[in-house]
Structure formats: structure tokens, C-alpha cells
C-alpha positions in Angstrom: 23.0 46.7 -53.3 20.2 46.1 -51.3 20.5 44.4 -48.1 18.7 40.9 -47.7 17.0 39.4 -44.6 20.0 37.7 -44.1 22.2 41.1 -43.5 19.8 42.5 -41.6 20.1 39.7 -38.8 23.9 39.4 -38.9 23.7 42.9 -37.9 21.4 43.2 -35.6 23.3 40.3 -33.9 26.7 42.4 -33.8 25.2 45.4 -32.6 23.6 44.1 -30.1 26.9 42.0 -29.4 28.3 44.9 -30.0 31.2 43.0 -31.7 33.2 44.0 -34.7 31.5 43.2 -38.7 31.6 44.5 -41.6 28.7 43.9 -44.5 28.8 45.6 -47.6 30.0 49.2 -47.1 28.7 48.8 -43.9 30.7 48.4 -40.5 31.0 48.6 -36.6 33.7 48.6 -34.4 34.9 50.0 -31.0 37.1 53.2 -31.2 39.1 54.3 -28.0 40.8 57.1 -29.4 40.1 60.4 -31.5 42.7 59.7 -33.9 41.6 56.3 -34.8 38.4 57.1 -36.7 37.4 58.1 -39.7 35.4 61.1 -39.7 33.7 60.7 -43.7 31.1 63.3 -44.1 29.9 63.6 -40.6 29.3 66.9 -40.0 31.1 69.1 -37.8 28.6 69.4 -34.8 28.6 65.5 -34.8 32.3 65.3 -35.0 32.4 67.3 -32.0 30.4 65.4 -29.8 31.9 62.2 -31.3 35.7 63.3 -30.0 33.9 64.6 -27.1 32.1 61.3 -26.0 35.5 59.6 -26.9 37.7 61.3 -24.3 35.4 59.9 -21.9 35.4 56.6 -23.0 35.6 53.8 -25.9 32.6 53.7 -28.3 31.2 51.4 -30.5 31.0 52.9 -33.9 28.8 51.4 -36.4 30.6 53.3 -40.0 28.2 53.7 -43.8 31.9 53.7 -46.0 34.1 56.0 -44.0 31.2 57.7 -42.1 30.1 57.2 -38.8 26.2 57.0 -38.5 25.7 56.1 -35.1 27.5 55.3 -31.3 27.2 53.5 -28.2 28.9 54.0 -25.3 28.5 50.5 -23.5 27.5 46.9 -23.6 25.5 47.7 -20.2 22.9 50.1 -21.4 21.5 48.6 -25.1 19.2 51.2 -25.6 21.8 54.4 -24.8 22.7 55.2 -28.9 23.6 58.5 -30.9 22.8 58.1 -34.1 22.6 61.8 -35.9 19.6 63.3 -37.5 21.5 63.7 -40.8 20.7 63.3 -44.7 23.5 61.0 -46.9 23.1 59.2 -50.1 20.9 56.7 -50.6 22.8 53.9 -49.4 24.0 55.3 -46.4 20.2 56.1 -45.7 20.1 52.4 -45.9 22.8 51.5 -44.0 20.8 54.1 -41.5 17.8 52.2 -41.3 19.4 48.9 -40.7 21.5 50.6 -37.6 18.0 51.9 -36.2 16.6 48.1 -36.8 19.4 46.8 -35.1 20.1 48.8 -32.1 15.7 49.2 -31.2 15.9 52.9 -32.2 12.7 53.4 -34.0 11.5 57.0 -34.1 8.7 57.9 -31.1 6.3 59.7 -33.3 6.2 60.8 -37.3 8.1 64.0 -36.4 10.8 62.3 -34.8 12.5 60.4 -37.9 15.4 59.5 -39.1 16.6 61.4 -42.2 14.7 58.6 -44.4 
């Protein structure tokens, strides 16, 4: 299902809130502990760093199904995202986009993209 103009701006308004939503398959939350997340088919090097950044402290998760796509680590720094260079479905790659919309992390030049 394709998102609408709509989505796109309920998002981007609880990113940047950085406040809990769901849309679709589509979701962000804040996790404070390792064994509170779903992991989905994030791959291991990314699972790492994920349980890594978490033992430091809380971040805000935005999930594609059971898969996180991309973190922040505060509401003080807007710009400060992790959003892994990694290839999913088609929907996820959507969900992807919208993340990178929403949280201002466009790519800096054509050879550093997003996997879409």
C-alpha cells in the first residue's frame, strides 16, 4: 500500500516529535533495553551496534514490520540518526524513504544512497 501525502506528514511529525505511531506496517517507538526489541531481519552488524548504542542509552526506533530501519539517540540533536545501508523488500524500502523524509536524512551525493 502506498503511502499518501497524508502518512508522510503524520510521520515526519512523530519523528521529529520523536513520539510513539504506528502507520501501516510502519512504527516508532523508544526502546531502553536490549530485550525489548524486535530484531526482524536486521542484520547482524547492525544488531550489534543497535544493543551496543542501547546500553548507553534509550533510542528511538522507527520499526518496517518487526525490523528496525533506523535510530536516534535523543530529542536534543534532530539530525544525529543511524539508519543502515541495507536492501529489504519493496515496502520496507518504502517505509525507508519515508524515515529518510522524515528525520532530514537525504543522501550527500549519488554514491551515498539509501538502498533504494
Amino acid at each position: 500500500m502506498a503511502f499518501k501525502s497524508a502518512s508522510w506528514t503524520k510521520v515526519k511529525k512523530a519523528v521529529n516529535n520523536r513520539a510513539s505511531f504506528t502507520q501501516g506496517n510502519m512504527s516508532g517507538r523508544w526502546v531502553d533495553d536490549v530485550d525489548d526489541t524486535c530484531w526482524g531481519q536486521l542484520p547482524q552488524e547492525h544488531k550489534d551496534q543497535l544493543k551496543a548504542d542501547l546500553i548507553v542509552c534509550p533510542r528511538y526506533v522507527v520499526f518496517s514490520y518487526q525490523t528496525p530501519i533506523g535510530w536516534a539517540e535523543s530529542m536534543t540533536d534532530k539530525n544525529k540518526w543511524t539508519i543502515p545501508n541495507v536492501r529489504y523488500s519493496v515496502t520496507t524500502t518504502q517505509h525507508q524513504s519515508v524515515l529518510a523524509f522524515a528525520a532530514n536524512q537525504f543522501p550527500k551525493s549519488i554514491n551515498d544512497h539509501l538502498p533504494y
